[in-house]
SETORLO-548048 format. One record per residue (C-alpha): residue number from 1; residue in one letter; x, y, z. Coordinates in nm, 3 decimals. Layout:
! SETORLO-548048
> NUM/A/X/Y/Z
...
//
This chain:
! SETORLO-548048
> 1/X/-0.874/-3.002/0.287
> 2/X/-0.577/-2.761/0.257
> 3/X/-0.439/-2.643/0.554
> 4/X/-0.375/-2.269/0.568
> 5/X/-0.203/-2.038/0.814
> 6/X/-0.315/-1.642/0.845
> 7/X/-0.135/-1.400/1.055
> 8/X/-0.216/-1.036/1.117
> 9/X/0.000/-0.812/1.209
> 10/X/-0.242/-0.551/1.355
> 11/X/0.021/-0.209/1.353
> 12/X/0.046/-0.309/0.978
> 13/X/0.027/0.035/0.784
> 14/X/-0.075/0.224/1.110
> 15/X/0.204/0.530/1.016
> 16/X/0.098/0.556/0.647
> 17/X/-0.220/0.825/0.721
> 18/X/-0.081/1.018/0.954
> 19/X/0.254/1.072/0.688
> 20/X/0.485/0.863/0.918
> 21/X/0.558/0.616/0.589
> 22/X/0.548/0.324/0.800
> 23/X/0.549/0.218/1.157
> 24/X/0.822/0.045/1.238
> 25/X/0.968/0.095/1.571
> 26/X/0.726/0.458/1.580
> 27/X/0.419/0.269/1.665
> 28/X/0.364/0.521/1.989
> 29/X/0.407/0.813/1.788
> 30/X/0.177/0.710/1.523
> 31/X/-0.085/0.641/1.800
> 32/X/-0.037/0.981/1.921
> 33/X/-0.102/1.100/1.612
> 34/X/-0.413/0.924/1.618
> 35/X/-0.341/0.618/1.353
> 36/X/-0.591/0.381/1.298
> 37/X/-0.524/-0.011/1.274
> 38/X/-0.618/-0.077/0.873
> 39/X/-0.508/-0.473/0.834
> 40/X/-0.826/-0.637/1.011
> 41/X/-1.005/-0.446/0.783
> 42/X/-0.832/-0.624/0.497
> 43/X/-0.843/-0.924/0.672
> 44/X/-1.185/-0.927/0.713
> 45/X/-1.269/-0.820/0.339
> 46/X/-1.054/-1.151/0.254
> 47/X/-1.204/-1.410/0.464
> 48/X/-1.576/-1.268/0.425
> 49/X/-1.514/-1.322/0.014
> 50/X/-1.374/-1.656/0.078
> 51/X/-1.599/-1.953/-0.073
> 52/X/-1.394/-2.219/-0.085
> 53/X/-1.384/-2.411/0.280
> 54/X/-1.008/-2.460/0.448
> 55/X/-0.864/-2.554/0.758
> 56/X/-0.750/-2.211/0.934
> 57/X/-0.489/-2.219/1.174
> 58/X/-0.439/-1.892/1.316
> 59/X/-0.294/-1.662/1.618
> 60/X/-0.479/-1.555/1.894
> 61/X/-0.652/-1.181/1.952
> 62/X/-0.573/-0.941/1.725
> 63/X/-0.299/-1.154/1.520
> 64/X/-0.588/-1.276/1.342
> 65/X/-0.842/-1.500/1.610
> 66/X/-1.084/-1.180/1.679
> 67/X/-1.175/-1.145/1.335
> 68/X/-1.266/-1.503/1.252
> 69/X/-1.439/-1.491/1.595
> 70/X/-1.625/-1.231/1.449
> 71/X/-1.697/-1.357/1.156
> 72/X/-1.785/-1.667/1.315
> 73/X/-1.548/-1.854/1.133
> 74/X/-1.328/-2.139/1.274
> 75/X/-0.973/-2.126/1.338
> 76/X/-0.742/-2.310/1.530
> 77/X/-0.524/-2.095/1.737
> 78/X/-0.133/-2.245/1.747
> 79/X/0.033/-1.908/1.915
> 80/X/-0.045/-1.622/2.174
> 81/X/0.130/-1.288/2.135
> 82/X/0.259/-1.062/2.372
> 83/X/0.036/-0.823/2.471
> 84/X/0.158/-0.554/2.239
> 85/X/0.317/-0.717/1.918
> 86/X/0.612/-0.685/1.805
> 87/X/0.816/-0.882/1.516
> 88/X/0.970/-1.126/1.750
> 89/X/0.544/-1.257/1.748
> 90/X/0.512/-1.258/1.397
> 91/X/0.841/-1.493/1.385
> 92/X/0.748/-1.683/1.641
> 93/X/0.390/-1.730/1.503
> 94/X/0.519/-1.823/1.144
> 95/X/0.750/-2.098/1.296
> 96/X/0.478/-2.240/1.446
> 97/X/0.240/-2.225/1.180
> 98/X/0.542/-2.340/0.957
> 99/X/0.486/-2.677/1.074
> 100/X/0.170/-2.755/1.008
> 101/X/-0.008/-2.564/0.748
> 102/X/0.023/-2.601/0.355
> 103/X/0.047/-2.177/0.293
> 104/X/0.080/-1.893/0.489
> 105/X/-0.139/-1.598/0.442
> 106/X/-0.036/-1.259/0.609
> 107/X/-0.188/-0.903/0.619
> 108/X/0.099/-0.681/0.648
> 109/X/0.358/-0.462/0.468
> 110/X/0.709/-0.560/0.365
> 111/X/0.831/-0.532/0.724
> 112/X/0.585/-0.838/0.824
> 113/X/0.732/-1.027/0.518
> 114/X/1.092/-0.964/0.602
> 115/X/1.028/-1.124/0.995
> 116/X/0.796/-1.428/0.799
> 117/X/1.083/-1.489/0.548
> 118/X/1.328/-1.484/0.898
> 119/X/1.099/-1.725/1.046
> 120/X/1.006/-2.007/0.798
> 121/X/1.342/-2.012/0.560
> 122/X/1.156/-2.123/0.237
> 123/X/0.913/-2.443/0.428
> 124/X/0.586/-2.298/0.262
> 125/X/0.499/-2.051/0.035
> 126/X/0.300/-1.726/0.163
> 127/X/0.114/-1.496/-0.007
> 128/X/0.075/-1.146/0.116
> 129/X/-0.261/-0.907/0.194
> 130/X/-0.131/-0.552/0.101
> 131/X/-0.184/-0.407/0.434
> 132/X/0.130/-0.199/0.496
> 133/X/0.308/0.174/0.398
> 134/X/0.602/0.009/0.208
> 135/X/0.535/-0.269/-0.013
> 136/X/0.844/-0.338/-0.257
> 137/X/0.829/-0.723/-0.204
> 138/X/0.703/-0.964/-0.500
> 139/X/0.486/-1.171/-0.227
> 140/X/0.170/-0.939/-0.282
> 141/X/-0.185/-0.977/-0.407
> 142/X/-0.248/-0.624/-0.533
> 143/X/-0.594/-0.642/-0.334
> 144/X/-0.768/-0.848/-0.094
> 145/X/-1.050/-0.990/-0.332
> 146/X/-0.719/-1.113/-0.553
> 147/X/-0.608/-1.303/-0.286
> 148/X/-0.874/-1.462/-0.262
> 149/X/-0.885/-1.547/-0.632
> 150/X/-0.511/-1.684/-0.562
> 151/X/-0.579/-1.870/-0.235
> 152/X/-0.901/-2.019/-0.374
> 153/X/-0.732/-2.202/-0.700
> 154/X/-0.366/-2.292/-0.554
> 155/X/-0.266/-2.589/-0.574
> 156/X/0.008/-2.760/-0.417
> 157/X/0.336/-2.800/-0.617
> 158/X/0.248/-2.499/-0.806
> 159/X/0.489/-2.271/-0.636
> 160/X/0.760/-2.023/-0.743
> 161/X/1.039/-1.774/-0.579
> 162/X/0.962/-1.457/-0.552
> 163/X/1.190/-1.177/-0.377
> 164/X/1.150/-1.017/-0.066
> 165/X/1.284/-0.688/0.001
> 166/X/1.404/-0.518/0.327
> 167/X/1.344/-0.156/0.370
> 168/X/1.553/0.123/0.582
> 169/X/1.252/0.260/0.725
> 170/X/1.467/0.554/0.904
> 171/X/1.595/0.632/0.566
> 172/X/1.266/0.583/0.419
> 173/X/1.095/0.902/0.626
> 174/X/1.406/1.081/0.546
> 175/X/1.323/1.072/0.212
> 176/X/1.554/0.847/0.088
> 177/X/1.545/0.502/-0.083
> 178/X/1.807/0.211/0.071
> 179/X/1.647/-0.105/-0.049
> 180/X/1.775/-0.411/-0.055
> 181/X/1.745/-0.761/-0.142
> 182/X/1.614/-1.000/0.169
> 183/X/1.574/-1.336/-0.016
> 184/X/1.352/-1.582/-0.173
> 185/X/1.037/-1.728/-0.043
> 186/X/0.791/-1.978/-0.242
> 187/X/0.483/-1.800/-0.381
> 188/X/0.163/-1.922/-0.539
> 189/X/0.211/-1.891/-0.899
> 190/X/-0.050/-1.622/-1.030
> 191/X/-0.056/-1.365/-1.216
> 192/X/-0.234/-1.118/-0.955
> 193/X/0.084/-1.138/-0.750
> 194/X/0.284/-0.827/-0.773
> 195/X/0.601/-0.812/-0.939
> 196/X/0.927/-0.678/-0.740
> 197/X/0.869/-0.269/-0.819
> 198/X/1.088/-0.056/-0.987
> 199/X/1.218/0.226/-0.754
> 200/X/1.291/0.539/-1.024
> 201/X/1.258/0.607/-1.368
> 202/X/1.378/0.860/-1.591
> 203/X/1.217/1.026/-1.908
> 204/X/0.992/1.291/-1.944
> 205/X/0.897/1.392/-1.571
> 206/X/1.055/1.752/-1.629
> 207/X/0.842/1.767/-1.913
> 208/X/0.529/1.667/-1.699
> 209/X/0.639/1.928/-1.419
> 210/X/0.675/2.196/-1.598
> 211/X/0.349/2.173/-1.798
> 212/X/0.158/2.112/-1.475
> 213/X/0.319/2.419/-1.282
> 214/X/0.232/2.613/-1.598
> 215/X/-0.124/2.511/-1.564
> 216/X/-0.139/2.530/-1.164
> 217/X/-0.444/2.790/-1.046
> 218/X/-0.315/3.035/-0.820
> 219/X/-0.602/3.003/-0.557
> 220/X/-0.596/2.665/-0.565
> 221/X/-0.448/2.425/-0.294
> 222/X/-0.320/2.126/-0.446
> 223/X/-0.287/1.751/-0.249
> 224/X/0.030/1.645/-0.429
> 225/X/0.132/1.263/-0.364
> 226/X/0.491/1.098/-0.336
> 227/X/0.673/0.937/-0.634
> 228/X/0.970/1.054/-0.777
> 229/X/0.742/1.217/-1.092
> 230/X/0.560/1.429/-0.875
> 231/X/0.897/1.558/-0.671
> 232/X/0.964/1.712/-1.016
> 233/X/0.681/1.861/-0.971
> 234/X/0.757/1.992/-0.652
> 235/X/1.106/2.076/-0.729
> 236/X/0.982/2.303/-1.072
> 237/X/0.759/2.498/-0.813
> 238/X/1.046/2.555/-0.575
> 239/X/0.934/2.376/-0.281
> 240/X/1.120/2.195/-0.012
> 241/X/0.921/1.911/-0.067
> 242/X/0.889/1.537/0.023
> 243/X/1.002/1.281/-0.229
> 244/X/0.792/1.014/-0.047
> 245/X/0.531/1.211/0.179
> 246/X/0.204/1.439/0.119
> 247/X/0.286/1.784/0.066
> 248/X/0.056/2.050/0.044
> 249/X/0.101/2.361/-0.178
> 250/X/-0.105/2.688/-0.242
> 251/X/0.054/3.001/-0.422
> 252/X/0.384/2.837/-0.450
> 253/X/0.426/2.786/-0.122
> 254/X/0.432/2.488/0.119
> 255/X/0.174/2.484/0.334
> 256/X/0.228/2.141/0.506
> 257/X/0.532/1.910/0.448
> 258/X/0.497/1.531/0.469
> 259/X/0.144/1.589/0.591
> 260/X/-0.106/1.333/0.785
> 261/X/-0.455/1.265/0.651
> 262/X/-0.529/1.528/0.969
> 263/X/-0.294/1.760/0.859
> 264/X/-0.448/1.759/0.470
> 265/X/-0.806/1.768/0.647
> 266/X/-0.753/2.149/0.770
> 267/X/-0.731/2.279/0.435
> 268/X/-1.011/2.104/0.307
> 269/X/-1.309/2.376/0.335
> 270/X/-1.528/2.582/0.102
> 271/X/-1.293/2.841/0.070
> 272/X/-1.031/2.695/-0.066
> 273/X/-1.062/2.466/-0.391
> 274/X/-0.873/2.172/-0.356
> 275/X/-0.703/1.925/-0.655
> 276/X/-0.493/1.615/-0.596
> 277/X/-0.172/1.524/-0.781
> 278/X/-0.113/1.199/-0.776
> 279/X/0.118/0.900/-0.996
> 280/X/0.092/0.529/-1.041
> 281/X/0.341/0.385/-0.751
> 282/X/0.547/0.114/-0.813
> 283/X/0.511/-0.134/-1.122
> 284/X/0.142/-0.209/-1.095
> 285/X/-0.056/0.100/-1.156
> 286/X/-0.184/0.220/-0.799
> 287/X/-0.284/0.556/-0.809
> 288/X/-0.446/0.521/-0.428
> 289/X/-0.343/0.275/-0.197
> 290/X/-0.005/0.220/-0.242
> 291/X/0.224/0.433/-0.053
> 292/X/-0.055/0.796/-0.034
> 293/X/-0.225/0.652/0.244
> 294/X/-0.275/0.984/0.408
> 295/X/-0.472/1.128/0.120
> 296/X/-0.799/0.866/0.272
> 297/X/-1.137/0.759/0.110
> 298/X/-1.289/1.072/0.318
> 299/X/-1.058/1.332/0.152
> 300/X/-1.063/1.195/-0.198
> 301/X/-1.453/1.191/-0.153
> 302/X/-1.461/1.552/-0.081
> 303/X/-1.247/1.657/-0.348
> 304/X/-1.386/1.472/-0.570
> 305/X/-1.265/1.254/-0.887
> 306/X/-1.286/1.537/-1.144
> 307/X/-1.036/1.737/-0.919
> 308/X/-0.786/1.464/-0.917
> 309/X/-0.485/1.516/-1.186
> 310/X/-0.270/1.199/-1.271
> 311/X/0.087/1.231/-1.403
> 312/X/0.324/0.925/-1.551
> 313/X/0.623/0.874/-1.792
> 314/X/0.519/0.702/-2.090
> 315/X/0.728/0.419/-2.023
> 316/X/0.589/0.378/-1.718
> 317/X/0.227/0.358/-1.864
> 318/X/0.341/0.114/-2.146
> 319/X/0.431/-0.091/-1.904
> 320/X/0.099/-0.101/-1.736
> 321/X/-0.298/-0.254/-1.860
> 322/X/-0.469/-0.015/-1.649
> 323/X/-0.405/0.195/-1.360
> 324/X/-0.564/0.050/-1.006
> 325/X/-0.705/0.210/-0.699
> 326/X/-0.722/0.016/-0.368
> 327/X/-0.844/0.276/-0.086
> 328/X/-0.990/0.028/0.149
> 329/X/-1.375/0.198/0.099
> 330/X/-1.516/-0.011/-0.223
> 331/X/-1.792/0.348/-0.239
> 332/X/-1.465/0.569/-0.320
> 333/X/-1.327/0.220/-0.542
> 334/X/-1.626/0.245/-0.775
> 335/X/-1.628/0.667/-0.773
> 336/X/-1.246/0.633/-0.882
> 337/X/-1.310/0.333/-1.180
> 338/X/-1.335/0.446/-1.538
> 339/X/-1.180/0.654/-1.785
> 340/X/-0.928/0.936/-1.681
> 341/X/-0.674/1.136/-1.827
> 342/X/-0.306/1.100/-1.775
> 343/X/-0.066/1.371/-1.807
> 344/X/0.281/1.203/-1.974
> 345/X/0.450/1.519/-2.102
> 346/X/0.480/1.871/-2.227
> 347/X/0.085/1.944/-2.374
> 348/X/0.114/1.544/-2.364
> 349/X/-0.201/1.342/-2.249
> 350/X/-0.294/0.954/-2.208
> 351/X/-0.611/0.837/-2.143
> 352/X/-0.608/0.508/-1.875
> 353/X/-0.879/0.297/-1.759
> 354/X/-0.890/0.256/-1.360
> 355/X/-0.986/-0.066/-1.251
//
């Protein structure tokens, strides 16, 4: 039986809803801003879906033991964290299960994979749960029902690298991209694993922003989402806006700057009509999920999918089978699936299947 390890890291993705793009080393703030933990939720989806029997080795409380408790699933528990974890545990934790298991499996963001990669230097491949804000690194299922799908037919030998990439997370909030290259780790070979993403793209966003401004209603609040395509969009309307955060915009005007899923919530009422703007993130095709975590299952619900405008280059969309949504509610998954139209230039639409 294979022997598999699965870490946690239960602050995973904590700052992404409340428009802190991540959360490390701002863990207390995002609690204050009353951030919920989102990776034993993914966690749990995974290992609930799992058929195929393995021998678990695992960390104890929140790193991953409480939910197989819960499940009432066995796991054998090889490290105990400090009280409050930090990425000195989920080193520590990957060392030790390093040495005994045949793959890692962790629920985290590209911050977790950074301290794994520290931690094991290339001993076993891992495959990541998408759990986090920022997930650049080519170690990801794109859901947790993939992984299981990847977990479930691996076999050993069958490995290749894949990169890992390290994140200024201080830059990051600031708006501003400084990415770099981490290094290699062994990955499952499958083609459900994420590539490494592409960070911009040219061609044809003016285009998009301008026709979109053009079109914007006046007495309308609009939910636009981060991505360098929709920062045209916020640049054509004359905004100080976020290149990476939730902005919210009525009458021209910014109404909330790199806002919170609390902060978006306020302006959500009957007397204002609301639309999202929104663009695939990354080189996989997530239109939710993937880096507009504070725009949540509750908010898209109460907009509502036929208020929800997507925008794209064409080269990004010729690059891409279908466009994905990954909100961690499977109701709001199935609302979002089907047909939709994609704006890709001047008068210029696509139409995409979500999956």
């Amino acid at each position: 039986m294979m022997k598999v390890g699965f870490i946690v890291n239960p602050i995973a993705g904590m700052g992404g809803r409340v428009g802190l793009k991540g959360t490390d080393g701002v863990l207390e703030e995002a609690l204050k801003r009353g951030a919920n933990s989102v990776a034993p939720e993914k966690a749990e989806i995974f290992l609930r879906a799992l058929k195929k029997e393995f021998e678990f080795y695992t960390c104890s409380s929140p790193m991953g033991e409480n939910i197989f408790k819960k499940l009432k699933k066995n796991a054998k528990v090889v490290y105990h964290p400090s009280k409050i974890t930090t990425a000195e545990d989920t080193k520590k934790a990957s060392e030790k299960l390093a040495e005994v298991v045949d793959l890692i499996i962790f629920v985290g963001g590209d911050g977790t994979a950074c301290d794994i990669f520290d931690a094991i230097n290339g001993r076993v491949p891992i495959i990541g749960i998408p759990a986090g804000v920022k997930m650049y690194s080519a170690v990801f299922a794109f859901t947790p029902l993939d992984a299981v799908e990847i977990v479930e037919k691996f076999e050993k030998g069958k490995v290749e690298e894949r990169e890992v990439m390290d994140i200024d997370e201080e830059a990051f909030r600031r708006g501003e991209f400084r990415i770099k290259l981490k290094g290699y780790v062994l990955t499952p070979v499958h083609e459900k694993i994420q590539v490494g993403k592409e960070i911009l793209q040219g061609n044809g966003k003016e285009e998009i922003a301008s026709w979109v401004v053009e079109n914007m209603d006046q007495e309308t609040v609009y939910i636009i989402g981060g991505g360098s395509t929709t920062f045209k969009i916020k640049e054509a309307i004359g905004i100080d806006g976020s290149f990476l955060g939730i902005d919210v915009v009525k009458e021209n005007k910014l109404l909330c700057k790199d806002a919170g899923e609390r902060e978006i919530k306020k302006f959500l009422d009957k007397k204002n009509k609301t639309k999202i703007i929104v663009t695939p993130l990354g080189g996989h095709g997530f239109i939710f999920g993937r880096g507009n975590q504070p725009i949540s299952p509750e908010i898209i619900r109460m907009v509502g999918r036929e208020n929800i405008i997507v925008v794209s280059t064409k080269s990004k969309l010729n690059k891409l089978k279908n466009l994905k949504v990954d909100t961690g509610a499977k109701k709001v998954d199935e609302m979002l699936k089907g047909y939709i139209e994609v704006i890709t230039g001047y008068k210029e639409k696509r139409i995409m299947k979500v999956e």
